[in-house]
Phi, psi and omega in degrees: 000137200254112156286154174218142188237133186224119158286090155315098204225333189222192190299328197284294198278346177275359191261024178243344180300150185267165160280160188290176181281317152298085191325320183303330174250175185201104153351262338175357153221011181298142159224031201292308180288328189289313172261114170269354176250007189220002207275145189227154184262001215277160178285141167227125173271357197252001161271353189277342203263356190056286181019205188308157175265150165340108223267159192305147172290124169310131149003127134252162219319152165247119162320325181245043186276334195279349155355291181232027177225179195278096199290322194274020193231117167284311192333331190255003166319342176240352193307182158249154218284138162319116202265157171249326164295357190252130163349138149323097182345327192270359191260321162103191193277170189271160162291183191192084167239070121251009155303063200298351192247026186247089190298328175301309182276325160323309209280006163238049149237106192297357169279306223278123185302170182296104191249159181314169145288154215245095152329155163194015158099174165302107192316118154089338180283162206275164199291329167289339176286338152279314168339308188282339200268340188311002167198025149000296183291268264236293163306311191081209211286183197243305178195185211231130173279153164211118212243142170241102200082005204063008189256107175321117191230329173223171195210134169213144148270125192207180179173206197250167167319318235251320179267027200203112176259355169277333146295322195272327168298341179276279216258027156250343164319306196277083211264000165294341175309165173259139162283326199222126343297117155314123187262181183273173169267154127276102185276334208233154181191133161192144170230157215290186196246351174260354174256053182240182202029056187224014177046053168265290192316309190290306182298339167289331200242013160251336163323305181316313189310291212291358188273317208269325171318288153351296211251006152129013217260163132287339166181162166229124178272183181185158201212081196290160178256115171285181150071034178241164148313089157015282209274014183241344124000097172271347177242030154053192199262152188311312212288325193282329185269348166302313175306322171308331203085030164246201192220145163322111172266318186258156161211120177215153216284340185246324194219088196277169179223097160296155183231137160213152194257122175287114172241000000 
């Protein structure tokens, strides 16, 4: 059997995630770590086809918008209210350069570096593939395929703690945790239903490991769920990351916390 480990990186390497053993999820639309108040593991097919993000909820009306507008206008009933001191629109924003967190206004200031471009995935390409492409430039990839034979069989998601806020709400449970060095995550681990117990999942999340090593990490956690269905789980069992090489660092009856120290 020929292994091969793949980095989720383009259009190409995200049509290689396998599907979950549970159909209700789906990898390949998940935000469930990435949104800790909204985030879902369920499959939604209409994020795979991609385009715009989802447009802002209206307004509602502002009671002191007619200040400065024309009460007899319904159109301007939701507007924000008319500044008489702010510049003509068509004159566009004044420069600011100190507006360091304003990439538009940096670029007509000849003091400010130079900064990358901000990855953000295939223009119009699905939402998750940007979620994963979102710190690239700086990190490298979020996550890894791992095909048998060429045939996709396992999947893992990882990253630095910072990208992922529903971990870090998970480990602020834990005051026991060590703070320094903050470690990276492993959110996600799953292998297919027909490859399983052939150690494709353990040979996958030790790649990981050697990857996060690589890259300066000093340890990694993972933040298994207890009292679930396997397959409705996304960080597998305390027992599957012990077999991994980590150690219990928390044990709690419901969202226990593994560890491993990266040497």
């Amino acid at each position: 059997m020929t292994i091969r480990i793949i980095d989720v990186t383009d259009d190409a390497s995200f049509g290689l995630i396998p599907p979950c053993a549970d159909p209700s999820f789906d990898h390949r639309t998940c935000d469930y770590w990435e949104d800790v108040d909204r985030g879902s593991k369920a499959a939604r097919p209409t994020w795979l086809a991609g385009g715009p993000p989802p447009a802002p909820k209206q307004r509602p009306a502002n009671p002191f918008a007619t200040a400065f507008s024309d009460a007899s206008d319904d159109s301007t009933a939701d507007e924000a209210p008319v500044n008489p001191f702010a510049p003509p629109a068509a004159a566009g924003p004044a420069f600011n350069p100190f507006a360091i967190g304003d990439d538009d206004a940096l670029a007509g200031n000849p003091f400010a570096p130079l900064r990358p471009a901000r990855p953000s995935g295939p223009a119009g390409g699905p939402r998750k593939l940007g979620l994963l492409a979102r710190g690239s430039a700086v990190f490298g990839s979020y996550a890894k395929v791992l095909l048998a034979d060429d045939a996709p069989v396992a999947y893992s998601q990882f990253g630095p703690l910072s990208a992922y806020p529903r971990a870090q709400r998970l480990r602020d449970l834990y005051p026991q945790l060590p703070e320094a060095p903050l470690p990276a995550v492993i959110t996600c681990i799953a292998t297919t239903a027909d490859a399983r117990r052939q150690g494709h999942a353990l040979r996958l999340i030790a790649a990981v490991c050697d990857d996060l090593a690589g890259r300066g990490f000093a340890a990694v956690e993972a933040y298994p769920e207890r009292s679930t269905r396997p397959d409705a789980t996304s960080a597998a069992t305390p027992e599957f990351w012990v077999a991994a090489g980590f150690t219990i660092a928390v044990e709690d009856e419901r969202f226990p916390v593994v560890r491993r120290e990266l040497g």
